[in-house]
N, C-alpha and C positions, 0 to 999 in steps of 0.2 A: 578557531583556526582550521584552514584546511590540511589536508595531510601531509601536502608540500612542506608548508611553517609546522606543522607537528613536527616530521622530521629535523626539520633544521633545532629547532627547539631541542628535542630529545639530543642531538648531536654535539649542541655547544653546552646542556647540560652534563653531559660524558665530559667532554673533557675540561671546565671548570672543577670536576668533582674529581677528578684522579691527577690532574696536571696542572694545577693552579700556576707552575712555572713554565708554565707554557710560552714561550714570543708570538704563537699565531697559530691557527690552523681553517681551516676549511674542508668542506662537506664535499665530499663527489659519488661518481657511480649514478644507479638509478634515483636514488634518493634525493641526487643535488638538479636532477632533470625531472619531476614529476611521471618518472617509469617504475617506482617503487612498486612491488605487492604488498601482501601484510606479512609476509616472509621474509622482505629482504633485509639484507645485513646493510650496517652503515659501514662505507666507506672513507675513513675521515686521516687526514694527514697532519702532522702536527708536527711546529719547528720547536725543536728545544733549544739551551743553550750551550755551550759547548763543554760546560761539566758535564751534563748527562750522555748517554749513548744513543746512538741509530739503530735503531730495531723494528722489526715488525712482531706486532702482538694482533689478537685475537682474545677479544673479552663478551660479557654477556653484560649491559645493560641498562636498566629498567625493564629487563624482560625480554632485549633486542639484540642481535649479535654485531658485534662491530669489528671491523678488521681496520689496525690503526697501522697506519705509515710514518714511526717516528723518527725524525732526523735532525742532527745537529745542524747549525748554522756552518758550522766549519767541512761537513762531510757533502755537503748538497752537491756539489761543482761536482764531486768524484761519483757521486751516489748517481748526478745524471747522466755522469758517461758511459757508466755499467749500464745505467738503464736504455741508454740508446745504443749500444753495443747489442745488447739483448735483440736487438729491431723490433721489441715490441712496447717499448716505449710505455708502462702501465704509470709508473709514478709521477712519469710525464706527463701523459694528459689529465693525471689526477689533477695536477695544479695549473691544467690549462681553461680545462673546464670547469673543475669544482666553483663550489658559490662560497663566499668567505663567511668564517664563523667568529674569527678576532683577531683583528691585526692593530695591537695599537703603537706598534713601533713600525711599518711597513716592512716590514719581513714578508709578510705573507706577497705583498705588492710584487713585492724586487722578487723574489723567489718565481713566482709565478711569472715574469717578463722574461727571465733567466729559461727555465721551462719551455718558455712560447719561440725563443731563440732557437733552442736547440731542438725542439719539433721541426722548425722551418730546415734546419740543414737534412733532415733525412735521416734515415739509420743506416750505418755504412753499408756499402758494397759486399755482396759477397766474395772472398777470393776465386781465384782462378781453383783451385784444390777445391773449395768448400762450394762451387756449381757444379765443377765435375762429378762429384761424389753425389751433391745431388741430383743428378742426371742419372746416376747407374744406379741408387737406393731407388731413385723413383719408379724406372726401368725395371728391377728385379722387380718390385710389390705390384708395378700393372699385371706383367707377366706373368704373377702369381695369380692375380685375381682372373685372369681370362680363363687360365687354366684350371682354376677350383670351380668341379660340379656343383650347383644350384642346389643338390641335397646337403651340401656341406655347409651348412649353414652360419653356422658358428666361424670357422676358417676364411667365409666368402666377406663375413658381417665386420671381423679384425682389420683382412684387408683395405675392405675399402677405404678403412676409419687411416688407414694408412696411407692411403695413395691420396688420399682430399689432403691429409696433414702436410705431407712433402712437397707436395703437388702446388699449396698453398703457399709455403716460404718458399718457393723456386717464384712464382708467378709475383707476389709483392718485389721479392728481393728485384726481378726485371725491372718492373716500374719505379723503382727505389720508392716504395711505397712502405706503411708500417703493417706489420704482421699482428697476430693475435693466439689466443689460445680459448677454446671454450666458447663459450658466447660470441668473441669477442674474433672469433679465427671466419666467421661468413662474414661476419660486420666489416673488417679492413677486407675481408677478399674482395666481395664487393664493391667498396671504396676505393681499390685499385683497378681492376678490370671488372665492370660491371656485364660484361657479354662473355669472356671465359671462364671469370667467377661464378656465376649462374649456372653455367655448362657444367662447372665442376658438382655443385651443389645439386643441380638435378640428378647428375649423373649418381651420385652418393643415394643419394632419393630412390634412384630407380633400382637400385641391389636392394636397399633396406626394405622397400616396399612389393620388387617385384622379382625378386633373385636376377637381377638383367644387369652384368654388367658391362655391354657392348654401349652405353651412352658415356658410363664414367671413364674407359678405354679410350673412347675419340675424346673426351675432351682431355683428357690426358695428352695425347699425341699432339692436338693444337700447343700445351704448354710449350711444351717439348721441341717442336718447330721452333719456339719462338730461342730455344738454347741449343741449338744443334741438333735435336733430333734423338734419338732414343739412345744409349749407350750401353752396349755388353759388352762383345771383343775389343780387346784394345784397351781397355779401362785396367788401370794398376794405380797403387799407391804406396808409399812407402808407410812402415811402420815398426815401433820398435816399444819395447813393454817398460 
């Protein structure tokens, strides 16, 4: 077998061996794309029935880490609203794209069609409250970063990890495109604006590599055009404890 079918092998032996009452599941992540290393963890989701609970666990094995996304049949409808609430959609396209490991009741089928639905509508809108604010958090952390000397290392190297993150869910949220986190926060920036995603990413590139952060600054301000333009004076919000 190649390492693709090792995978899938080792994946649908996990969960015969710990979930015999399993309705379905299926393999995603690198694993279910041949981008695996010999490091990575299996990504595997699995339907239960509706006596059991939705949870996420994190186990070891055959020696391998697997992070499981388990959910009842009854909890999915609700479990994908939160997930697309989120804008980052993870469980989502776990069963958009995963490769199926056992569906012999088509659960896994309907589930994943369910999934492919609710990718297609988008992840909502940001409020009018929730861009403004993102406009003035963006605003304050560029500000910061122009103003932090190049010997500040550590303070310049924060910022920037800052100004790509906001910078990031303000520039999807425009496109009503999906966001990410980790890996996965270049990968959708990209796939949303592939010419101010770039900008932003080089710009991150050019502090981390060159203490410079006169590139990550302008491709900032292009966001920022595209939602009114930078925000300090004038910005207030209500708030109560």
């Amino acid at each position: 077998m190649n390492d693709h079918e090792t995978l899938h092998a080792e994946a649908a032996r996990l969960v015969e061996a710990r979930f015999p009452h399993a309705l379905g599941a299926l393999l995603g992540g690198s694993a279910a794309h041949g981008r695996a290393t010999p490091t990575s963890d299996l990504d595997v989701a699995i339907l239960l029935p509706d006596s059991d609970t939705s949870r996420r666990e994190v186990v070891r094995h055959d020696g391998r880490l697997a992070e499981l996304f388990l959910n009842t049949l009854a909890d999915i409808p609700e479990f994908f609203a939160w997930d697309r609430n989120r804008r980052r959609g993870t469980v989502l396209f776990l069963y958009d794209q995963g490769v199926s490991l056992a569906d012999p009741y088509g659960h896994v089928a309907r589930t994943r069609r369910l999934a492919q639905e609710v990718l297609a509508s988008g992840p909502p809108p940001l409020t009018v409250a929730e861009r403004e604010h993102g406009r003035y958090v963006l605003t304050c952390f560029m500000d910061d970063l122009v103003d932090t000397p190049p010997a500040d290392r550590y303070e310049q190297l924060s910022l920037a990890d800052q100004v790509v993150g906001k910078a990031a869910h303000l520039l999807t949220a425009h496109h009503h495109a999906w966001t990410g986190i980790g890996k996965w926060l270049p990968r959708r920036l990209l796939d949303a604006d592939p010419v101010r995603g770039k900008a932003l990413l080089d710009g991150h590139r050019a502090v981390a590599e060159r203490a410079e952060p006169a590139p990550l600054a302008s491709a900032v301000e292009e966001v920022l055009a595209l939602l009114g333009g930078p925000l300090r004076e004038g910005y207030s919000h209500g708030w109560s404890p």
